[in-house]
C-alpha positions as CSV (number, residue, x, y, z in Angstrom):
1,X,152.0,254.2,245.5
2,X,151.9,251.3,248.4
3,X,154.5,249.4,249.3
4,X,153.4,246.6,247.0
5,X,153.6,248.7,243.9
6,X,157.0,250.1,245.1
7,X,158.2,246.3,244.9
8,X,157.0,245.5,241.8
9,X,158.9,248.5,240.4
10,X,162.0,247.7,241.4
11,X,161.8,244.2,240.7
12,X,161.1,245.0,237.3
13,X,164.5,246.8,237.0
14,X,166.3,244.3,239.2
15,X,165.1,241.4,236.6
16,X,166.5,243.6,233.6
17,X,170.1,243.5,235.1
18,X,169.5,240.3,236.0
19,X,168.8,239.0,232.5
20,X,172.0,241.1,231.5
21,X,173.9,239.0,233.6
22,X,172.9,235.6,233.3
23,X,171.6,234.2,230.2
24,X,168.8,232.0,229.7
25,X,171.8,229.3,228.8
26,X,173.6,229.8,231.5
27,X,170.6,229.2,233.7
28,X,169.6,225.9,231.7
29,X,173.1,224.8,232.2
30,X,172.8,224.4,236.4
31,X,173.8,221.1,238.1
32,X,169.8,222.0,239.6
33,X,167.8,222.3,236.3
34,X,167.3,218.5,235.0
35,X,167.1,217.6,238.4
36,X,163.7,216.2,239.5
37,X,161.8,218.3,242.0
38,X,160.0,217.0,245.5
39,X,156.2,217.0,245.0
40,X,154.5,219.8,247.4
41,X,151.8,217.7,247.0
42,X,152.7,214.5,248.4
43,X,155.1,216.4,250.9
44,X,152.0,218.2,252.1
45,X,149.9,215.5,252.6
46,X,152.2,212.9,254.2
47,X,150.8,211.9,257.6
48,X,154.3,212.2,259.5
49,X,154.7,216.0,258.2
50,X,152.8,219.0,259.4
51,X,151.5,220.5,256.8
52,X,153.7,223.4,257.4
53,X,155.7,225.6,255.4
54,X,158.2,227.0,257.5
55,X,159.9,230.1,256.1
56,X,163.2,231.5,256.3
57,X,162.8,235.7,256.3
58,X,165.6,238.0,257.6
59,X,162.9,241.3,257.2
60,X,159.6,242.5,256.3
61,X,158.8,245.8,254.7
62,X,156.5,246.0,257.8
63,X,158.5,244.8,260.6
64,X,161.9,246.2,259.7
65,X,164.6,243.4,260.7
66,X,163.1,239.9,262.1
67,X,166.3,238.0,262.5
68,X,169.8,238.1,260.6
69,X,172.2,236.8,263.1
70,X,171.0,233.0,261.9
71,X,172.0,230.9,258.8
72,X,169.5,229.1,256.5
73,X,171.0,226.1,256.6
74,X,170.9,225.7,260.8
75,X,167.5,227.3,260.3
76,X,166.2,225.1,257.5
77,X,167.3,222.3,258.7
78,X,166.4,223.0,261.7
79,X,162.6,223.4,260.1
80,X,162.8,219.9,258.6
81,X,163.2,218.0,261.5
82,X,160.7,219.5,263.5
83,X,158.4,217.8,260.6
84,X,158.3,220.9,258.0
85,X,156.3,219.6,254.8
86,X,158.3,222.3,252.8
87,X,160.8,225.6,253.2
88,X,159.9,229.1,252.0
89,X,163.3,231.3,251.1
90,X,162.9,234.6,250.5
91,X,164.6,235.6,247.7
92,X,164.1,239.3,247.4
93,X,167.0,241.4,248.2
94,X,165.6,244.8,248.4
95,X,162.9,244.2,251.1
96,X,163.5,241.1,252.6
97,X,167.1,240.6,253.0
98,X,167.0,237.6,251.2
99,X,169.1,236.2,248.7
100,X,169.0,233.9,245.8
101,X,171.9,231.4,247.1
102,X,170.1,231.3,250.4
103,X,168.0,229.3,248.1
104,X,170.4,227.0,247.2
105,X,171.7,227.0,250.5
106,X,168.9,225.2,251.7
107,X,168.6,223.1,249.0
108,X,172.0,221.5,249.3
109,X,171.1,220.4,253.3
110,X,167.2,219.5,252.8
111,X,165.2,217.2,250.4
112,X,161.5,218.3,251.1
113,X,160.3,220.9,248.6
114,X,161.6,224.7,248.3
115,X,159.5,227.2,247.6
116,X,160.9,230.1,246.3
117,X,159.2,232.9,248.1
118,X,159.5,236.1,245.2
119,X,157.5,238.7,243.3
120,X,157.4,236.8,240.2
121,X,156.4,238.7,237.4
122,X,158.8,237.5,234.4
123,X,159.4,234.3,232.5
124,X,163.4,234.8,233.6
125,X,162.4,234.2,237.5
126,X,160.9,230.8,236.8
127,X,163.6,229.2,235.1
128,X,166.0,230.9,237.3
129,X,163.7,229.6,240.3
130,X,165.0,225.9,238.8
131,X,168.5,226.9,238.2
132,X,169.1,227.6,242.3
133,X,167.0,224.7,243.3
134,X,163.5,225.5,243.8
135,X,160.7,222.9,243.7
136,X,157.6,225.3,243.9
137,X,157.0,229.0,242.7
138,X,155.0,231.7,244.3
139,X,152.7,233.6,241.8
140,X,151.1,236.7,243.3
141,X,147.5,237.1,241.8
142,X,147.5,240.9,242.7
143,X,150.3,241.7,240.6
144,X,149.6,239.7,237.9
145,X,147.1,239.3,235.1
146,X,145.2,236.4,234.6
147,X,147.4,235.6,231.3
148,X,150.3,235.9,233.4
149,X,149.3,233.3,235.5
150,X,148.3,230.8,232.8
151,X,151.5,231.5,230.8
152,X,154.1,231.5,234.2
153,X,151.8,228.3,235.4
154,X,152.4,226.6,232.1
155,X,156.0,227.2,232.0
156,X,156.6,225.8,235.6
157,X,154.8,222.9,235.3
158,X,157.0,222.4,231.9
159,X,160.1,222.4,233.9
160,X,158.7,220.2,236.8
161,X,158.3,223.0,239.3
162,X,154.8,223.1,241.2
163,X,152.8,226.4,241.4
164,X,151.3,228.1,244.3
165,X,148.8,230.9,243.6
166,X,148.3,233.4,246.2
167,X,145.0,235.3,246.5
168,X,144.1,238.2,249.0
169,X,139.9,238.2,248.3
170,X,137.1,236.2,246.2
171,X,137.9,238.8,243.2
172,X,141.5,237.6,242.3
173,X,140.3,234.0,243.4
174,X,137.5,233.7,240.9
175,X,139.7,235.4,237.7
176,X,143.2,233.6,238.3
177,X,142.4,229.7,238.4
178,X,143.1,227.2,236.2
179,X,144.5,223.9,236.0
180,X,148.1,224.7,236.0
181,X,148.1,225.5,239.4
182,X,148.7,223.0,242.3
183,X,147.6,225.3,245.3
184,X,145.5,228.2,246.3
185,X,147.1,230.3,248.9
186,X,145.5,232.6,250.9
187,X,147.6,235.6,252.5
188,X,145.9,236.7,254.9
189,X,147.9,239.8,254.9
190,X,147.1,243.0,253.0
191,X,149.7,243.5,251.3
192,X,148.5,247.0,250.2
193,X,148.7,247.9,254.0
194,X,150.4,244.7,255.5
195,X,147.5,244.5,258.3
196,X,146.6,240.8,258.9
197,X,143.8,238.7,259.6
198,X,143.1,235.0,259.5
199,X,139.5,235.4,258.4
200,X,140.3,236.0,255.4
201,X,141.0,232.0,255.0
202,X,138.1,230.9,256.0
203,X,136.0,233.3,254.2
204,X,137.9,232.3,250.6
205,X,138.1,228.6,252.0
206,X,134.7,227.4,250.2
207,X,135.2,229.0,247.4
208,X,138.7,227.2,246.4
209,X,137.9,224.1,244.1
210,X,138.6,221.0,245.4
211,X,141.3,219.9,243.2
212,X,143.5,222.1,244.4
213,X,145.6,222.3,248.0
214,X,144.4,224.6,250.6
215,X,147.7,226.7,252.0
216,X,146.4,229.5,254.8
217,X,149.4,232.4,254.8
218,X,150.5,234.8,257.5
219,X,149.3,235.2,260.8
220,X,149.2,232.3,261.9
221,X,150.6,232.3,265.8
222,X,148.7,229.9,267.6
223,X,149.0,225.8,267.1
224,X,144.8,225.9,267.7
225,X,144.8,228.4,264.6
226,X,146.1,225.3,262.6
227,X,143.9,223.0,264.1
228,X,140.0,225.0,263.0
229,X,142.0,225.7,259.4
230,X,142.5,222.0,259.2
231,X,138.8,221.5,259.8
232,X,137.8,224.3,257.3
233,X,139.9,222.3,254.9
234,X,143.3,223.7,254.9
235,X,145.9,221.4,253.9
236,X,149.1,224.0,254.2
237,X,150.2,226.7,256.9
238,X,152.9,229.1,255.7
239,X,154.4,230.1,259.0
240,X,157.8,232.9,259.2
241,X,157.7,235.1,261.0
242,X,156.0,233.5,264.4
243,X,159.3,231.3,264.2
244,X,161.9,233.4,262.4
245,X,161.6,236.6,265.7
246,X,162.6,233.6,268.1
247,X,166.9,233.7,268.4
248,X,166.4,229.5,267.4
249,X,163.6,229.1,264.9
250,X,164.1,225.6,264.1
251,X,163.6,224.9,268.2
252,X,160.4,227.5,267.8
253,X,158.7,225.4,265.6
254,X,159.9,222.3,267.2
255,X,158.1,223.5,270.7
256,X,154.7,224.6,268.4
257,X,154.3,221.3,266.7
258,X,154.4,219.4,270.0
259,X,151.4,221.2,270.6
260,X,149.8,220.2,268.0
């Protein structure tokens, strides 16, 4: 069992006792859920933003601790000014040290869109993704069947919240598209193995229709790394933890932008 299918599993219990807890009513009933959302597209094509999605991540399964001495609203915040076009929060307890209200911490000092960075793999997680204030859901095409993805994708878009698909090679690509989705993202991390490499982007890059945003995830270090993904047609850059091992993040990506 790799580490992915050791996540999956206990997400799948840690959904059951959430569902025990909370209700699907008591979920609709949050001051978030009839509010409108922020468009991830139009946030991550604005000329005065970056294209970045800055994200706020305590661990990794890989690297152990990053950074928990900081607080996701200095940090987010922090992100936005520096010209963020959205935040990632993890929300996964377990392996990441994150937590669902550092969600809603961020949402309460930032209005650029949130996504909410999770192992989605039930109906429950997407409403409860609008109930703490996200604007944009992760859906993991490795974990998921292709009816998964149409039914979570349809169900997000029903509630306003915009849908980023994440792909690790042409095989999950080709059998998970369709036209709920907003963006293809592509991780270039294994997540079977967690070893990294930015190729992976550029070979998946032609093969992502043109309707859809072009987000390039993980190992991304280097400001000229942004710079050939733009010209291959990226649009997004989902950057942690180059900023988050820094003791200021929000000043990290503030010196990498410049260099832009």
């Amino acid at each position: 069992m790799n580490i992915l299918d050791k996540i999956v599993a206990h997400k799948k219990s840690e959904v059951a006792a959430a569902k025990k807890r909370f209700s699907y009513m008591f979920l609709e009933e949050s001051e978030y859920f009839t509010c409108p959302t922020h468009s991830f597209k139009e946030f991550l094509t604005a000329p005065d933003r970056t294209g970045i999605i800055a994200e706020f991540k305590r661990k990794s399964p890989s690297k152990g601790v990053i950074n928990d001495d900081v607080k996701v609203e200095d940090v987010t915040m922090g992100y936005n000014a520096a010209g963020a076009s959205a935040l990632s929060v993890l929300t996964d307890n377990h392996f990441f040290m994150g937590r669902k209200r550092d969600l809603t911490k961020a949402r309460l000092v930032n209005q650029i869109p949130l996504l909410r960075k999770d192992f989605m793999i039930d109906e429950y997680q997407i409403v409860e993704a609008k109930a703490i204030g996200a604007d944009v859901i992760l859906l993991i095409a490795a974990i998921l069947s292709p009816e998964q993805i149409r039914t979570f994708a349809a169900l997000a878009k029903s509630l306003g919240l915009s849908v980023l698909l994440e792909v690790h090679n042409l095989e999950e690509l080709e059998r998970s598209i369709e036209s709920n989705l907003d963006a293809i993202g592509v991780n270039n991390r294994n997540l079977a193995d967690f070893t990294v490499s930015v190729e992976t982007s550029y070979q998946l890059a032609k093969h992502i229709p043109e309707e859809f945003l072009k987000i390039s995830e993980s190992a991304i270090s280097n400001p000229q790394t942004i710079k050939e993904l733009k010209q291959a047609g990226f649009n997004g850059f989902l950057i942690g933890e180059n900023f988050m091992k820094e003791a200021d993040p929000g000043k990290a990506m503030a010196e990498f932008v410049k260099e832009l």
